[in-house]
N, C-alpha and C positions, 0 to 999 in steps of 0.2 A: 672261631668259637661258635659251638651254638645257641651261647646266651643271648637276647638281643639285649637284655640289659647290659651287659659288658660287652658290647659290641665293638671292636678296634674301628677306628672312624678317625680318631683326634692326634695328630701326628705328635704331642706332647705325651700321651697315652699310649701309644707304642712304642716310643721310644724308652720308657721308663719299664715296659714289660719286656722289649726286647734286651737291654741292659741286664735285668733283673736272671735272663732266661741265660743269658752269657756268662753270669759271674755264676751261678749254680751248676752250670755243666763245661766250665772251663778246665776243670782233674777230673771227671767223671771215668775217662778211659784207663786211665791207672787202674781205680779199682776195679774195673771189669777184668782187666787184664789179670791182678792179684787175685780174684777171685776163682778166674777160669784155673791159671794155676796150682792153685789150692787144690781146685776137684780134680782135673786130671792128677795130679802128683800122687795125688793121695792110692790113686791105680795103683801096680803093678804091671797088669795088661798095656794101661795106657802110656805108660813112662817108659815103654819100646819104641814109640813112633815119635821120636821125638821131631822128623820132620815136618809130620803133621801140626805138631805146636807150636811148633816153629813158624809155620802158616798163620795157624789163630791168631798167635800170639804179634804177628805183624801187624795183622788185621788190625788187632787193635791199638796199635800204636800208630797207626795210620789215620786211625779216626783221632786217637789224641790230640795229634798234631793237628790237625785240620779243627779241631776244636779251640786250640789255642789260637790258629793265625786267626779263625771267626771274632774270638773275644777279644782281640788288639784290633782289630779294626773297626769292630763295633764302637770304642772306643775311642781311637783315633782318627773317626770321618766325619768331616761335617755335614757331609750330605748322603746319607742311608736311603737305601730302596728299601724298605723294612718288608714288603709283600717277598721279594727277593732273599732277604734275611731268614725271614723264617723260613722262607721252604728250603734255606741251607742244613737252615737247624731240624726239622722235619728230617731230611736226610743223613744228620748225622745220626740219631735217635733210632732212627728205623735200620740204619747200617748197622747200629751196633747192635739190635735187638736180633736180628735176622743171620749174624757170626756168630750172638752169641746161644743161637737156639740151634746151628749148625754146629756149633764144638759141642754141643749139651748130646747132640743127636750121636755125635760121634762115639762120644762117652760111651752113652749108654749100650750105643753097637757093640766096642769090643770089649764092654766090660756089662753083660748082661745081669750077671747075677750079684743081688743084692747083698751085698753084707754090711755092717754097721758104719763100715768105714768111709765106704762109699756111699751109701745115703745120708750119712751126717755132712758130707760136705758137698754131695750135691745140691742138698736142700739150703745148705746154707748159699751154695753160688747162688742157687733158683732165689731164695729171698731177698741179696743183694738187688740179684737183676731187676726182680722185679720192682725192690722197693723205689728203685728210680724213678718208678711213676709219679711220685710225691715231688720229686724235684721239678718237675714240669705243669705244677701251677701257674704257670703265669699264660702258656698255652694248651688248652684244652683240646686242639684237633689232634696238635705233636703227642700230647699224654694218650689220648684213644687210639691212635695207631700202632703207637709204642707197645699198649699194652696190649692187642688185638695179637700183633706179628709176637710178640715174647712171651704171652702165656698160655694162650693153644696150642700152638704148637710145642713147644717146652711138655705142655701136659701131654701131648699127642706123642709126642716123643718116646716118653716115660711107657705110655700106655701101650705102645707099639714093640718095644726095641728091650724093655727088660721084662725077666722072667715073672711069671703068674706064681700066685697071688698078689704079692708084693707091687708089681706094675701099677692096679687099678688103686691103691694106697696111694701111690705117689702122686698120679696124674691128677684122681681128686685132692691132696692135699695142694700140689702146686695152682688147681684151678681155685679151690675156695682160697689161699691167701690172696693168689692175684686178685679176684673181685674184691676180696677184704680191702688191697690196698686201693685198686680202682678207687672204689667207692669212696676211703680219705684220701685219695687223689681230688675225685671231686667236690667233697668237700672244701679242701682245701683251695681248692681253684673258685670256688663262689667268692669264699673268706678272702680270699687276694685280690679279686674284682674289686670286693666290697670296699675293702679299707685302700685300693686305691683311689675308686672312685669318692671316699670321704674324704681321703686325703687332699685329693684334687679340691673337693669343694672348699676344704679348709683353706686351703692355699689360696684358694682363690676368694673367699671370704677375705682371708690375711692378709692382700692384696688389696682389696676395696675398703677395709679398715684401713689401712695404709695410706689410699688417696685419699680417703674419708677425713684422716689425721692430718694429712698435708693441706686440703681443702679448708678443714677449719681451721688448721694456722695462718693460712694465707688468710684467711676472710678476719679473723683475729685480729691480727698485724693490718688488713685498708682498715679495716674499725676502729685500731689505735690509730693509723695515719689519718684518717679520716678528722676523726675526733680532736687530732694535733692540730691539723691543719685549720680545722672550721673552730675552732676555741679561739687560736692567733687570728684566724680573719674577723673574730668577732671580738677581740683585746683590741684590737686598733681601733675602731671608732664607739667601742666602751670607755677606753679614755679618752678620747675626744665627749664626750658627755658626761662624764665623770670630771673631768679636768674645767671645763666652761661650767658646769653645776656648783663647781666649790668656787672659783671667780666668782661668779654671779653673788654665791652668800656672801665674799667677803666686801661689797659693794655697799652701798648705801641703799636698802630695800628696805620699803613699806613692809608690815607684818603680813598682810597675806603674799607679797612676795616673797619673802621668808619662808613663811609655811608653803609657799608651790616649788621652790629650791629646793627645799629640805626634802620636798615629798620624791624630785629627783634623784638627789642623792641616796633616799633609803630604799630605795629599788635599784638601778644602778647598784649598788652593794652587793643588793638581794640578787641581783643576776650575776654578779660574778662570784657570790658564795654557790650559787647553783652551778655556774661551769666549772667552778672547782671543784664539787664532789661529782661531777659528772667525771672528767678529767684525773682525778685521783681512782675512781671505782676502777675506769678503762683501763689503769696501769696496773692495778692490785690482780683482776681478771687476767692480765696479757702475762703478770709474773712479771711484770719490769718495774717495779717502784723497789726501789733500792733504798739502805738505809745507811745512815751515816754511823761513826765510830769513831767519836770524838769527846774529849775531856768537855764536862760544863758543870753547873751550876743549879742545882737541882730549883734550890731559892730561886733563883733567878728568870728561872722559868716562869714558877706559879710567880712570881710581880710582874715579868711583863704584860702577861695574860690579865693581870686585876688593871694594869693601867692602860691597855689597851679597851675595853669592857666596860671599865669604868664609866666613860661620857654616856653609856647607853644608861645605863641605872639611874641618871638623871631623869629619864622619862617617866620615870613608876616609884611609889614609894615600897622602895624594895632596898634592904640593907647590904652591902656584897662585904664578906667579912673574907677574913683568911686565915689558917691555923697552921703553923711550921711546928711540928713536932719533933725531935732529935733525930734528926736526917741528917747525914752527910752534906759536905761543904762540896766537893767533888765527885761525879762519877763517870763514866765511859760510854756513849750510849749515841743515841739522835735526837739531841734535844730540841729539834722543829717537827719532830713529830711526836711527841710527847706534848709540845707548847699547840700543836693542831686536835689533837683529841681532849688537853684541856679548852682548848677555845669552843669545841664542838660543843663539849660537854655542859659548860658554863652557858654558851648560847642556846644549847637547846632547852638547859631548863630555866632560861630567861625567859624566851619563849610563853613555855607554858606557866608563868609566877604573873600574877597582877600583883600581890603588895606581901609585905611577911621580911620573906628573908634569903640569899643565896651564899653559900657558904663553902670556900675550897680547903680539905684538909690535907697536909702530908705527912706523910707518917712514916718508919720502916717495921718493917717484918722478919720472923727469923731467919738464916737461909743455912744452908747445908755446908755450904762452902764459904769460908775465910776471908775470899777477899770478892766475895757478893754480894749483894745485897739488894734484899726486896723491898724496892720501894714503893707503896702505895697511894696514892691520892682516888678521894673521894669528895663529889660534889654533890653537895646537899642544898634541896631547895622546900618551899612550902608553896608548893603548885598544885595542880588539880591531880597532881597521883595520876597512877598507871592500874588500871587491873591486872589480876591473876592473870585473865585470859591474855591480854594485851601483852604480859611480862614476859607470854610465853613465846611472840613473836615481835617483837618490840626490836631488835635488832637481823630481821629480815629485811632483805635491799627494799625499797619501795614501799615499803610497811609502813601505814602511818597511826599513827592516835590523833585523829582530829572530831571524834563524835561530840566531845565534849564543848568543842568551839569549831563550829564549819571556816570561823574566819582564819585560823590559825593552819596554813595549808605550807609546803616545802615538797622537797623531790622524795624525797623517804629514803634516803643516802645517806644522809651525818651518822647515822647511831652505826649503821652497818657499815661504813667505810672507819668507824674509832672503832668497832671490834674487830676490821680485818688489821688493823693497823696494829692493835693490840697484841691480834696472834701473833703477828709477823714479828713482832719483836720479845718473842716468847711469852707472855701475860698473859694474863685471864679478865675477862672485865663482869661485874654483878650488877644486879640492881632489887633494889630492897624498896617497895612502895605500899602505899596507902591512899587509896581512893578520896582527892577531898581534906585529907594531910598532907602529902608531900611525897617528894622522892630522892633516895639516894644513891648514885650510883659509885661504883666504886673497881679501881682498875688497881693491878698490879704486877709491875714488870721487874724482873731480873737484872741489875744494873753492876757491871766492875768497877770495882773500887778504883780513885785515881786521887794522887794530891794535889795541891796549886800548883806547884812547879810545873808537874806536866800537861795542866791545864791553860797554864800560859804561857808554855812553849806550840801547844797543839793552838792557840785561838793566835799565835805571832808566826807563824808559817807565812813566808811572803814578804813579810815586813820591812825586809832589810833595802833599802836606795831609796825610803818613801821622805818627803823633806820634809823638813821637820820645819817647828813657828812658824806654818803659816799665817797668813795677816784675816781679819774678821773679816774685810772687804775680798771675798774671792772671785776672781778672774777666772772663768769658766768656759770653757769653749764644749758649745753642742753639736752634736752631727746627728743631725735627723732630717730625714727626707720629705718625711709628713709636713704639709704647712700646719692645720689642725692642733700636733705635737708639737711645732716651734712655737708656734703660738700660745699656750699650755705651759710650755715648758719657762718661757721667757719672763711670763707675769710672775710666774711662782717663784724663778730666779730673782728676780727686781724685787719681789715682797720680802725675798731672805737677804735683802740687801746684797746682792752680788751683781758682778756685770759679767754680760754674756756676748760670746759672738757666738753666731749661726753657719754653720753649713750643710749642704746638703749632699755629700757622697764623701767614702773614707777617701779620697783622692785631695779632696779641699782639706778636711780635715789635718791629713799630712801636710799640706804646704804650707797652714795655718802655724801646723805647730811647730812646722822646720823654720818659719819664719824671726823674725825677731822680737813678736810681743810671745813673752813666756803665760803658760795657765797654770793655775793652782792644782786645777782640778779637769778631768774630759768626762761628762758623759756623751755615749757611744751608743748607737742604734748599730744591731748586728746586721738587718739587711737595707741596704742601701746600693744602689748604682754604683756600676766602674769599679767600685772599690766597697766590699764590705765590710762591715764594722771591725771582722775578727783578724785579717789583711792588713786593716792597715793600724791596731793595736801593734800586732808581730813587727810590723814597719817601723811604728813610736817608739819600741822598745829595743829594736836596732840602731836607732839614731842617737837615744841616748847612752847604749852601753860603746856605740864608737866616737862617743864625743866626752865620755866619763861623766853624764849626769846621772842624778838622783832620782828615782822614776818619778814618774805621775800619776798622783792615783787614776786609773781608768774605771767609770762607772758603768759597768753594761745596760741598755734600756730596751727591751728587747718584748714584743707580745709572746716570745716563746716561754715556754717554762717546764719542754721534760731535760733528765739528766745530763742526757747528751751533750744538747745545747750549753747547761750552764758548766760542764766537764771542758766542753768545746771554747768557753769564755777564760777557762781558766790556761787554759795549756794555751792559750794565745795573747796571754801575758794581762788579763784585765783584773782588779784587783774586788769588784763586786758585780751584785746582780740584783737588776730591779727590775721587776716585770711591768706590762703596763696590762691592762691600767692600773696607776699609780696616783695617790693622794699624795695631797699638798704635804702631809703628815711624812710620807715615807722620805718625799726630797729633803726635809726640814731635818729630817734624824740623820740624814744620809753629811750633808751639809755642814751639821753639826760636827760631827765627827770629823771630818776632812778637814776643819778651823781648829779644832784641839789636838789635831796632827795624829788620831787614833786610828790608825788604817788598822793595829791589831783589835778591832772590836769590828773593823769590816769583813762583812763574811760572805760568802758564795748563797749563803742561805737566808739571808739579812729578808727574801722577801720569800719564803719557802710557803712561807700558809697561804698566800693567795695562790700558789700553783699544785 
């Protein structure tokens, strides 16, 4: 070519132009052949020598053939000399240009004189042949050759070999179309450069989009694992000071040791309410926070949330009311993330309320569909209010309202992790304020209708081998590796009035429990030596289905807390899940429930807000 912008150079780039040039002149020689035909035939004169066309007419079936073994090979080799290639193709083009300007010559020899019949289909072979030049865009030396050897001479032909006037008619018509077509020859050979070469870059863009895509999923995914990993390495000695901080209150302390406890405890809190929305944002970002689809208790929700909340309202004179409006007794949903975005809600405009009033309503709304329903709740506080401006960003990640109190500071996560939480389970969430009055925010989600029955078939999944009357005194066996944790664990045990044995890997734990003292109850650390938590669950509950006992409840205690994991607790036969760090509060409910024999109130999600 003598473009150097389209310069062949790039072995990806010839081979798509050599291809291109193959599949276009792969039947080419047919219609040379049908055309040459046409004009000779159309003779009188000529259609006496029929051995002479018998010649052309080989000729070009000679070049057909040889064009086709080109295009199957082209095709069929992995390794192309493509400098080799073209100059085949070069040769094909120029062979058939140079027969077919020799049968044209011929023509015109014994059939000198012009009449209608004969110029209408010589001009039409003449525009065939030439038009060929257009097919040979993809190479511009093979099209200039082509067109040099097929249309001067062809003209030259014309102008030599048939009778005056009429000769110099012909010769300039066949030269002005041949330049006509040249010339969209070469056009069209830029246009083909062009849109290969954007092709190419597109591809190759498409390409680095692609790694680009792959890159940020990998970097996505260490940022989840990262984030997994550094959350659990920072759960294990969170409750080691969480766990010794509540010990410590329930001791015999002077008031400013009280108040230096307490001051640990409400930081400890405050750092694992930060890892948690730190933790929940990563998964919401990664598209891995998954939601549940389970019968509950819409009530029930809004009262754990007021009695969990509650002990803080002690601090401020601030009134926490609650309004159940004709809501539904049952509906289908994730009721631990519904019971996390009221808890956000209510804490964050605790938060911002020094005295007045905090107020959760629920409500339903119309819905389109029958067995739907929208249910709403709205928490309503009389706090320092939100401006206009602030409303308008006020659930951007990191976004905070603190002008009004510099002391009042957080990660700027809760508001924007309850609206992605919201969408995610089809909702919409508002908020309605007044600077200096108050604020109300108000959420509303899309909930399937569901009755008790299958409410308490959906919360007794599992239920079935759990023993029943257990005694108030429970015998508990711990597997934790941590000394810290046995430590922790054991006082809080002993305060709930139960006795405890200790081990440190699921190995002991199985001999303990293969042994002859029976336990009420196991909790279970998932990573542990020799034998991990989830090992030797599967083990526990091989021994009792081949000895025909009644299971045991298994308590998971684990610093993990994505799906996986607590999925991973289940399908290895454990019947809850408590993350650490854990309050004395979560053992005591947990406890409870194992002495009133309610394993169907124990749930896989029993501790979902703190992870």
């Amino acid at each position: 070519m003598n473009n150097s912008l389209y310069a062949l150079g790039d072995k990806q780039v010839n081979d798509i132009s050599l291809k291109d040039l193959a599949k276009r002149s792969r039947y080419g020689g047919i219609f040379y052949l049908l055309a040459f035909l046409a004009a000779v035939f159309s003779s009188a004169t000529a259609r006496e020598h029929l051995d002479i066309i018998g010649v052309f007419s080989g000729c070009f079936l000679l070049i057909q053939f040889y064009r086709l073994v080109l295009f199957f090979k082209v095709f069929s080799s992995n390794e192309i000399d493509y400098p080799s290639y073209f100059s085949r193709y070069a040769f094909i083009y120029n062979s058939s240009a140079l027969v077919w300007v020799s049968g044209s010559a011929w023509l015109f020899y014994v059939n000198p004189t012009i009449d209608l019949a004969v110029t209408v289909n010589v001009m039409a072979a003449a525009g065939i042949s030439i038009g060929g030049v257009t097919v040979l865009a993809p190479s511009y030396k093979i099209m200039r050759s082509y067109f040099v050897l097929i249309c001067f001479p062809f003209a030259l032909g014309a102008g030599l070999l048939l009778d005056q006037p009429g000769n110099m008619i012909v010769a300039a018509l066949i030269i002005g179309y041949g330049l006509f077509i040249f010339m969209t020859g070469k056009q069209q050979n830029r246009v083909y450069w062009q849109a290969l070469n954007d092709n190419l870059k597109l591809s190759e863009q498409a390409e680095e989009l692609e790694k680009a895509k792959i890159a940020a999923e990998l970097a996505g995914q260490a940022k989840t694992d990262f984030l997994a990993a550094m959350t659990h390495e920072i759960r294990t000695p969170m409750n080691g000071v969480l766990g010794m901080a509540q010990l410590l209150s329930m001791g015999d302390l002077n008031e400013k040791q009280q108040q230096q406890v307490t001051v640990i405890n409400n930081a400890g809190r405050t750092l694992m309410h930060i890892i948690n929305n730190i933790l929940d944002y990563s998964k919401i970002n990664a598209e891995q926070l998954e939601l549940e689809k389970i019968s509950f208790s819409p009530a029930d929700v809004v009262n754990e949330v007021m009695s969990l909340l509650a002990p803080q309202f002690e601090k401020k004179p601030i009134n926490f009311t609650c309004t159940l409006d004709d809501i539904p007794e049952f509906v289908q949903g994730d009721p631990y993330r519904v019971h996390q975005i009221l808890y956000n809600l209510v804490g964050n405009a605790f938060k911002f309320t020094d005295n007045g009033e905090i107020s959760i309503k629920a409500f339903c709304q119309e819905s389109d569909d029958t067995n739907t329903v929208m249910l709403s709740f709205s928490v309503t506080d009389t706090g320092i209010g939100i401006s206009a401006e602030d409303q308008q960003q006020i659930f951007e990640q990191f976004y905070q309202v603190s002008h009004f109190n510099p002391n009042i500071r957080g990660t700027g996560l809760g508001l924007s992790i309850t609206q992605r939480l919201v969408e995610l389970m089809g909702g919409r969430i508002s908020v309605e304020s007044e600077v200096g009055v108050g604020s109300t925010f108000t959420i509303s989600i899309p909930f399937v209708l569901s009755d008790q029955a299958a409410c308490q078939e959906s919360s007794a999944l599992g239920g079935v081998g759990i023993k029943p009357d257990l005694p108030s005194n429970l015998h508990v066996l711990l597997a934790e590796d941590n000394k810290v944790n046995q430590m922790i664990c054991e006082q809080f045990f002993l305060k709930l009035g139960c006795s405890v044995d200790l081990v440190e890997t699921g190995v002991m734990a199985l001999e303990k429990f293969n042994g002859s003292q029976q336990y009420d109850v196991i909790f279970m650390d998932c990573n542990m030596p020799e034998m991990d938590g989830f090992s030797a669950t599967l083990a526990i509950r091989q021994i009792e289905k081949s000895k025909g006992l009644n299971q045991t409840p298994v308590i998971a205690l684990t610093a993990h807390v994505e799906e996986d994991i607590k999925r991973q607790c289940l399908d290895s036969g454990m019947n809850a899940f408590i993350s650490k760090p854990f309050l004395f509060e979560d053992l005591e409910s947990m406890v409870k429930k194992v002495r009133v024999g309610l394993h169907n109130e124990i749930t896989f999600k029993e501790d979902s807000r703190k992870g």
